[in-house]
C-alpha positions in Angstrom: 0.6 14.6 -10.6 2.6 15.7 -7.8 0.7 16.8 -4.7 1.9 20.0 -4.5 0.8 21.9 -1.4 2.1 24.9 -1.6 -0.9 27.2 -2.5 -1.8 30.0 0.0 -4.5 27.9 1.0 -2.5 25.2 2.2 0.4 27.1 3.3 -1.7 29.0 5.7 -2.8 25.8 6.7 0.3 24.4 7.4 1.6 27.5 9.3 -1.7 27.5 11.5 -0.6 23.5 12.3 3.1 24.5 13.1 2.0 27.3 15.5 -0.4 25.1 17.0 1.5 22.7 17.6 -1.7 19.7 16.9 -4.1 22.4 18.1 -8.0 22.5 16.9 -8.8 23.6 14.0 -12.4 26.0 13.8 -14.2 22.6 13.1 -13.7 21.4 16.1 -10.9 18.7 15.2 -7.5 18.7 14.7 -6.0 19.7 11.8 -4.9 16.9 9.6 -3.3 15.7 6.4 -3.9 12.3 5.2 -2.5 11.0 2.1 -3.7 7.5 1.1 -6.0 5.1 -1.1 -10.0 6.1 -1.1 -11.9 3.2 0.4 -15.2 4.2 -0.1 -17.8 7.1 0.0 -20.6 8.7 1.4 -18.2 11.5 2.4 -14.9 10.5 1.5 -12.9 7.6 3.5 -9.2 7.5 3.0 -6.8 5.7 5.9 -10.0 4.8 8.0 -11.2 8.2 8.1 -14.4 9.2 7.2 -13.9 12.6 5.6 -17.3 15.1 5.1 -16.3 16.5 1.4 -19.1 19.9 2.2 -17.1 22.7 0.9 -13.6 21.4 -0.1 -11.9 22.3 -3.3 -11.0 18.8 -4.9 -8.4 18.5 -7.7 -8.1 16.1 -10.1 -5.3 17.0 -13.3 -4.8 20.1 -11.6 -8.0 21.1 -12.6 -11.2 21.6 -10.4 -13.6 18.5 -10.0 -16.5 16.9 -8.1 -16.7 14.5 -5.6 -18.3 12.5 -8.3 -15.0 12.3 -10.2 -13.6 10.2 -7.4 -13.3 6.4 -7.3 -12.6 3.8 -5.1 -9.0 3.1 -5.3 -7.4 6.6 -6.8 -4.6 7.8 -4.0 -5.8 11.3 -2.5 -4.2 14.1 -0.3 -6.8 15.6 2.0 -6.2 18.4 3.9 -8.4 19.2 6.6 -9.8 18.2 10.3 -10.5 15.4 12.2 -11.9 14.1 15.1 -11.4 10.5 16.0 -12.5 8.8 12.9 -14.4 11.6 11.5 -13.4 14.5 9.7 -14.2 17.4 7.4 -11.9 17.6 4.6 -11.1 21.4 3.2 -8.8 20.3 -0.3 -9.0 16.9 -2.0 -6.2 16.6 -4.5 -5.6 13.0 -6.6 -1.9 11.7 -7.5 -2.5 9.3 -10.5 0.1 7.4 -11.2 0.3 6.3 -14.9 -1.3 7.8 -18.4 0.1 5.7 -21.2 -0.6 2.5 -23.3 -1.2 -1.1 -22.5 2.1 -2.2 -23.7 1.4 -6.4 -22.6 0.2 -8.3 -20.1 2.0 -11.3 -19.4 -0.5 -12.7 -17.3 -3.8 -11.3 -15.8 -2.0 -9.7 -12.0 1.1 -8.4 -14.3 0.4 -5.7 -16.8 3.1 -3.0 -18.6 2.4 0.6 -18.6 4.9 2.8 -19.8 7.3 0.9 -19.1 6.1 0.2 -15.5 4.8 -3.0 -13.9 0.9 -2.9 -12.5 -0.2 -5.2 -10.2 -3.7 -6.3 -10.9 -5.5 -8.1 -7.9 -9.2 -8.7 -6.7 -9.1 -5.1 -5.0 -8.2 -3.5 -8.3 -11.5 -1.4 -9.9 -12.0 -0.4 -13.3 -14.4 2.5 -14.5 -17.7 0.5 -15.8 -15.8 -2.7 -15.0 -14.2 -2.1 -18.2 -10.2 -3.7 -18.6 -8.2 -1.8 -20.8 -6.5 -4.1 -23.4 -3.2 -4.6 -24.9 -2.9 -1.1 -26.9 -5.7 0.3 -25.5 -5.1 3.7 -23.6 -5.2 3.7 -19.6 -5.0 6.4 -16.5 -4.0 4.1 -13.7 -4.3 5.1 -9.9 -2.5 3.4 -6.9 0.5 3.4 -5.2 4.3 2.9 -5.8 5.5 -0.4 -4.4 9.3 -0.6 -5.7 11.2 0.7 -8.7 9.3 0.2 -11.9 6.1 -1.4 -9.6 2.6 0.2 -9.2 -0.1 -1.7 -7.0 -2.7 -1.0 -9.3 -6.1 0.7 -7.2 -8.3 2.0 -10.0 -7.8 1.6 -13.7 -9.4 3.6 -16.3 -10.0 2.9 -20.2 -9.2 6.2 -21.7 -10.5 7.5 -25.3 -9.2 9.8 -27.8 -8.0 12.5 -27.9 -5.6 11.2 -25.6 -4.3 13.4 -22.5 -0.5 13.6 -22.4 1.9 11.1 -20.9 2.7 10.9 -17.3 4.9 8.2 -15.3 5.5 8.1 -11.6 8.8 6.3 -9.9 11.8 6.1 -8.7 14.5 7.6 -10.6 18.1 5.4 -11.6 20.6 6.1 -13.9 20.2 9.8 -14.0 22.7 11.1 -16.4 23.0 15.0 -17.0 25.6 14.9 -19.8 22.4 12.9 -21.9 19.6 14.6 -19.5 18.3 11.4 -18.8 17.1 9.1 -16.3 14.7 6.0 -16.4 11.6 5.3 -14.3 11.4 1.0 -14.3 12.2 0.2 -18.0 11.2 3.7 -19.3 14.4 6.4 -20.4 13.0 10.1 -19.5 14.8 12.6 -21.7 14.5 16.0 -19.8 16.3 18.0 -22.1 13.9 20.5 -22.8 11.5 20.2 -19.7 10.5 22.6 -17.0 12.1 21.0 -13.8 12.2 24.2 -11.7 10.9 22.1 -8.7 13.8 19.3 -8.9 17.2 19.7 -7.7 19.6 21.2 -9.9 20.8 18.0 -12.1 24.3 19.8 -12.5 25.7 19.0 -9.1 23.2 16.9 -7.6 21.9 13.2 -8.7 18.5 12.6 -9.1 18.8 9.0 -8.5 16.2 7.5 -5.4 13.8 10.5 -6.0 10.5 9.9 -6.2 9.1 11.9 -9.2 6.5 12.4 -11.6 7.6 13.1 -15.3 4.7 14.2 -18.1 5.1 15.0 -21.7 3.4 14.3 -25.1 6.0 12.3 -27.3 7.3 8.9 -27.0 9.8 7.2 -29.3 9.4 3.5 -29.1 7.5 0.7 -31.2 3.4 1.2 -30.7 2.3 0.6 -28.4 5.8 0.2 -26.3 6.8 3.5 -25.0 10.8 3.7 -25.1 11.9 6.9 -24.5 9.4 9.5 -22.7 10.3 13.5 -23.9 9.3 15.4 -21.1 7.8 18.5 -20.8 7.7 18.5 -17.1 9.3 16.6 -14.3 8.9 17.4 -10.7 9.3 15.7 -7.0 5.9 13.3 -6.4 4.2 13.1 -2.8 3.0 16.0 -0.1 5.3 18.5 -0.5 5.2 19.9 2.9 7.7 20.6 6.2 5.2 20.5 8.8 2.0 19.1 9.8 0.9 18.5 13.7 -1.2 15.1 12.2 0.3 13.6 9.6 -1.0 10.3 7.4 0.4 8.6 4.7 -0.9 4.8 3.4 2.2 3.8 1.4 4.8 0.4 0.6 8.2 0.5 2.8 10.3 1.1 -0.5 13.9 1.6 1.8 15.2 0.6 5.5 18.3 2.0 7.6 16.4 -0.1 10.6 13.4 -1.2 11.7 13.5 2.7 13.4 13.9 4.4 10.5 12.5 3.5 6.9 11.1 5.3 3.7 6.8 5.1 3.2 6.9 6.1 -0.5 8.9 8.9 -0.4 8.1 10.0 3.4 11.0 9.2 6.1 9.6 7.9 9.2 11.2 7.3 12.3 9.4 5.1 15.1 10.2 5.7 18.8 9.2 3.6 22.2 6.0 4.8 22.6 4.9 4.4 18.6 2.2 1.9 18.7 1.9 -1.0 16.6 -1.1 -2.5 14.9 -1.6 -5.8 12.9 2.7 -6.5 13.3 5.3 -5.1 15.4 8.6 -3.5 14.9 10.4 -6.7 13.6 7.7 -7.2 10.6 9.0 -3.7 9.0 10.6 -4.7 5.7 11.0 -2.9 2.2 7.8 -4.3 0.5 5.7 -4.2 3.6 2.1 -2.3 3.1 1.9 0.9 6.2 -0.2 3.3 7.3 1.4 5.6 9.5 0.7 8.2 11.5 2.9 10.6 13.4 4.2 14.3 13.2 6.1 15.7 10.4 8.6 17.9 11.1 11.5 19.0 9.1 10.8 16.7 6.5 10.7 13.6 8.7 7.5 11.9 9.8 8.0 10.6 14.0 5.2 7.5 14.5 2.6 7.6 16.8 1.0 4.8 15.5 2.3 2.0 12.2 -0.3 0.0 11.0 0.6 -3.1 8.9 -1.7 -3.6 5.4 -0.1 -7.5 5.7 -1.2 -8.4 8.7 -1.4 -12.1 7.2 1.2 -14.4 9.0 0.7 -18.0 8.4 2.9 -21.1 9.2 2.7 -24.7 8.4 3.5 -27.4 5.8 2.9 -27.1 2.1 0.6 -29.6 0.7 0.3 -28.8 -3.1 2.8 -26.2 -5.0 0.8 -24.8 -8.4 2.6 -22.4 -11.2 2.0 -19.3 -8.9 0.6 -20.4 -5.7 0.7 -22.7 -3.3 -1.7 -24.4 -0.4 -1.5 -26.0 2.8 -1.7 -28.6 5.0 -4.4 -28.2 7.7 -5.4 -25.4 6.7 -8.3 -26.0 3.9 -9.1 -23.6 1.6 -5.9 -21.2 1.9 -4.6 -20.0 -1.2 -0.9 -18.6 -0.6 -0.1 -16.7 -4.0 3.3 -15.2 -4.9 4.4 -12.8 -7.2 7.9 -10.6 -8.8 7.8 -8.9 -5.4 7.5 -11.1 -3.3 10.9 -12.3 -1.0 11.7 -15.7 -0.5 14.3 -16.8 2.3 15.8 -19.8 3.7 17.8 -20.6 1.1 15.2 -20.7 -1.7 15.1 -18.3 -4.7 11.6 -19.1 -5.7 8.3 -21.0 -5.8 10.2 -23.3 -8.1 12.6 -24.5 -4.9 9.2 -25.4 -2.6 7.5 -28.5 -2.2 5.2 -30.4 -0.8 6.4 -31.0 3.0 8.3 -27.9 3.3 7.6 -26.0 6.4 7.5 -21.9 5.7 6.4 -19.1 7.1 4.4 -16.6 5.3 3.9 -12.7 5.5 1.6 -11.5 3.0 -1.8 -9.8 2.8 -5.8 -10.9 2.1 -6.9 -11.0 -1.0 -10.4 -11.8 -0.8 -12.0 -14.4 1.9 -8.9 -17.1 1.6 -6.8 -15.8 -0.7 -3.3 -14.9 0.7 -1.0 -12.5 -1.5 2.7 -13.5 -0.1 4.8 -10.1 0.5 7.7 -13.0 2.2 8.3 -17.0 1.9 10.8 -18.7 4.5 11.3 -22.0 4.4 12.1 -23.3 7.7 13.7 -26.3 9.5 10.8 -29.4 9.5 8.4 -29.1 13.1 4.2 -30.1 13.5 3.8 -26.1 14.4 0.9 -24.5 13.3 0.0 -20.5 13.2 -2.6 -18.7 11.7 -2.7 -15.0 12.5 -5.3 -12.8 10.3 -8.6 -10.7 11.2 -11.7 -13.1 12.7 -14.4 -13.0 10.1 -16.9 -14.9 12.2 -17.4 -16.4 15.9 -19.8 -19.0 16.3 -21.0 -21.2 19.0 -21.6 -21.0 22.8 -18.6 -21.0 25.2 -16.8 -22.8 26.1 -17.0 -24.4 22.3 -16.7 -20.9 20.5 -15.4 -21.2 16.3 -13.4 -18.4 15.1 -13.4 -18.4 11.3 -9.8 -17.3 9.9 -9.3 -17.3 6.8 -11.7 -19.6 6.2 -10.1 -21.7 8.5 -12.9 -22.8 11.3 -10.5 -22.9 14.6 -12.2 -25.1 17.3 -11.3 -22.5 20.4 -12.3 -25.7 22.7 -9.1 -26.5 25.2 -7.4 -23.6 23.9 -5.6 -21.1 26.2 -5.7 -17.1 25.8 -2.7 -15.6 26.6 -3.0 -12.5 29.0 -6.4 -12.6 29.5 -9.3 -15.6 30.3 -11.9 -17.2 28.1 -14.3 -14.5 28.8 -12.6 -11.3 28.2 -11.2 -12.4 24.9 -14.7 -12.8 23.9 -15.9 -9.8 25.0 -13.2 -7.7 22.9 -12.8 -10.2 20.1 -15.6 -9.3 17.1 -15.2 -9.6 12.9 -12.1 -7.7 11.9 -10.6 -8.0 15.1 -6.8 -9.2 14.2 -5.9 -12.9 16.2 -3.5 -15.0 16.3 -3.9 -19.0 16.4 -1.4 -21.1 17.4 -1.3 -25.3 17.1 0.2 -28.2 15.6 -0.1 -30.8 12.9 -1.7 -34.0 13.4 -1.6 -35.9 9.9 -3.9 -33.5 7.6 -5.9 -31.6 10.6 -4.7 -29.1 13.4 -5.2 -29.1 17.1 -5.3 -25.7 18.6 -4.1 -24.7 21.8 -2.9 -21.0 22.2 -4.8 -17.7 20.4 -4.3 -14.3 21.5 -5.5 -10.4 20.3 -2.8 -9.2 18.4 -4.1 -6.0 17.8 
């Protein structure tokens, strides 16, 4: 469903934030809009705010819901206020992603929904724990990763009678002589749908846009969905020009530079003083995880603050190479797993080109305690270094012996050097989630550490 926020409501809103120019709202905060994943309740929390749901008008199918109707994991627009990490939200609307069949499921992290891949991980939820099988009906929720890829969030088993079809993605091949265009493996015939919102397909291409496409027929062999007939197609994402505090959670899906770069469907262009959490500037690559803050003006987002959802950077030596995943040496209990996104340099193509030995470098995101889900593989020339960057999960000990648990990893902080600041002050600032970085080398199967720093 396209987050459409052009209602009087909103565009009052939205005016009131222009004029302002990031003034407060009469809450108390400043006016916000936040589009993201929904972490969890007790009020709503969506990009690590905590929004008080009192009073706002939530959306779900265009049609009025509850806050009951949420879940952990569907993708929300709030509009609203905030102040700090609080806020009072005055308009929820949710931006499924997929209604269609189960059409296979190669394996249990790669499924096929209308003709789109989902990625199924530990951080995926399903209504009553229930997992839709192949055939079976589905409503899935989460965010658009790359063409024809949805990182799935929540999944939902749907009965009959069945809602209509809806797919959301990147269009290619958009052909107005045919009046069609496919999403992933999907052809959309638009022939005879309302596209009143889209750019007129006579003179301009559709291709790169990010849209959503509904309609209630599909030609194909049950329960693979060919050919979607549309009744409706129209642009997918906030839909707005200008907002004083803007958020969007989202997957870097293009890049001009590491200055300017496409969140979803959102341009966003960083500057000197942007601030950088859990990465820096450098780590900004299509298939990277964001949250970012900033402005948005004239259709363009400027940073105040990118915050990396792959904060994982790991290197060392492989020790064992499995069918998907691989492990490694000092570092017990680290589970590096890849997948069809995931981008493998140094002059490999695959898992398939890695052994045991290889040194690499990994960029990837947590997936449970000491699970690593690999966003990048690099294999690199043959050295003893060691680095473990992640968020501390515990600290335990008595200086100057302290153990900060990585990963999994237990680092013995003994002889180890801070950088910038002494023994002390790291300890005072550094608690569970904090973001560190280890750094050491490779003696036979164990590491001895000698550099850590705050990264955030």
């Amino acid at each position: 469903m396209k987050t459409s926020l052009f209602g009087p409501l909103l565009f009052g809103t939205l005016l009131a934030l222009a004029s302002c120019g990031g003034g407060t709202s009469g809450t108390g905060g400043s006016g916000v809009i936040s589009t993201g994943t929904i972490t969890a309740f007790g009020s709503v929390f969506v990009n690590g705010v905590e929004f008080n749901t009192g009073g706002a008008t939530i959306v779900l199918d265009d049609n009025p819901a509850a806050e009951s109707n949420l879940r952990v994991g569907m993708v929300v627009t709030v509009s609203g206020s905030r102040s700090g990490s609080s806020g009072s939200a005055t308009r929820i609307e949710v931006d499924d992603a997929l209604k269609g069949f189960v059409e296979a499921k190669p394996d249990a992290n790669h499924w096929t929904v209308m003709g789109q891949t989902v990625l199924v991980d530990d951080r995926t939820r399903f209504e009553n724990n229930v997992q839709p099988g192949v055939g079976d009906f589905a409503e899935v929720h989460g965010l658009v990763v790359a063409d024809g890829t949805i990182s799935g969030g929540f999944i939902e088993k749907k009965n009959a009678p069945f809602p209509a079809f809806e797919v959301k993605g990147f269009v290619k091949n958009h052909n107005d002589a045919s009046k069609t265009f496919d999403i992933g493996t999907l052809t959309v015939n638009y022939s005879n749908a309302t596209i009143n919102d889209m750019p007129n397909p006579a003179t301009t291409s559709w291709n790169g846009l990010l849209v959503e496409a509904k309609g209630s027929t599909c030609a194909g062999t049950a329960p693979v969905c060919g050919t979607l007939t549309a009744s409706k197609v129209e642009p997918n994402g906030p839909q707005m020009r200008e907002a004083a505090d803007f958020e969007i959670e989202g997957f870097v899906t293009s890049l001009t530079s590491t200055s300017d770069f496409v969140v979803a469907n959102q341009r966003v262009l960083t500057t000197g003083s942007t601030r950088f959490e859990g990465g820096v500037a450098s780590d900004i690559a299509v298939g990277v995880k964001l949250e970012v803050e900033g402005v948005l003006a004239s259709g363009v987002v400027t940073a105040s603050k990118v915050e990396f959802g792959d904060g994982i950077r790991i290197e060392a030596d492989i020790d064992t190479v499995g069918a998907s995943s691989f492990t490694l040496r000092g570092l017990p209990g680290i589970t590096v797993t890849v997948n069809s996104l995931t981008q493998f340099e140094g002059g490999v193509s695959g898992l398939n080109n890695l052994v045991a030995g290889n040194h690499v470098r990994v960029r990837g995101r947590a997936s449970g305690s000491n699970t690593v889900i690999a966003t990048e593989v690099e294999r690199r020339s043959a050295e003893s270094r060691v680095e473990l960057q992640g968020p501390i999960q515990s600290i335990t000990g008595a200086s100057p012996n302290q153990i900060v648990t990585i990963l999994g990893v237990a680092v013995d902080t003994t002889g180890v050097v801070f950088e910038d600041v002494n023994r002390a002050t790291f300890f005072s600032q550094a608690v569970a989630g904090t973001l560190v970085k280890a750094r050491g080398s490779l003696n036979g199967s164990t590491v001895t550490w000698s550099e850590m720093e705050l990264e955030d």
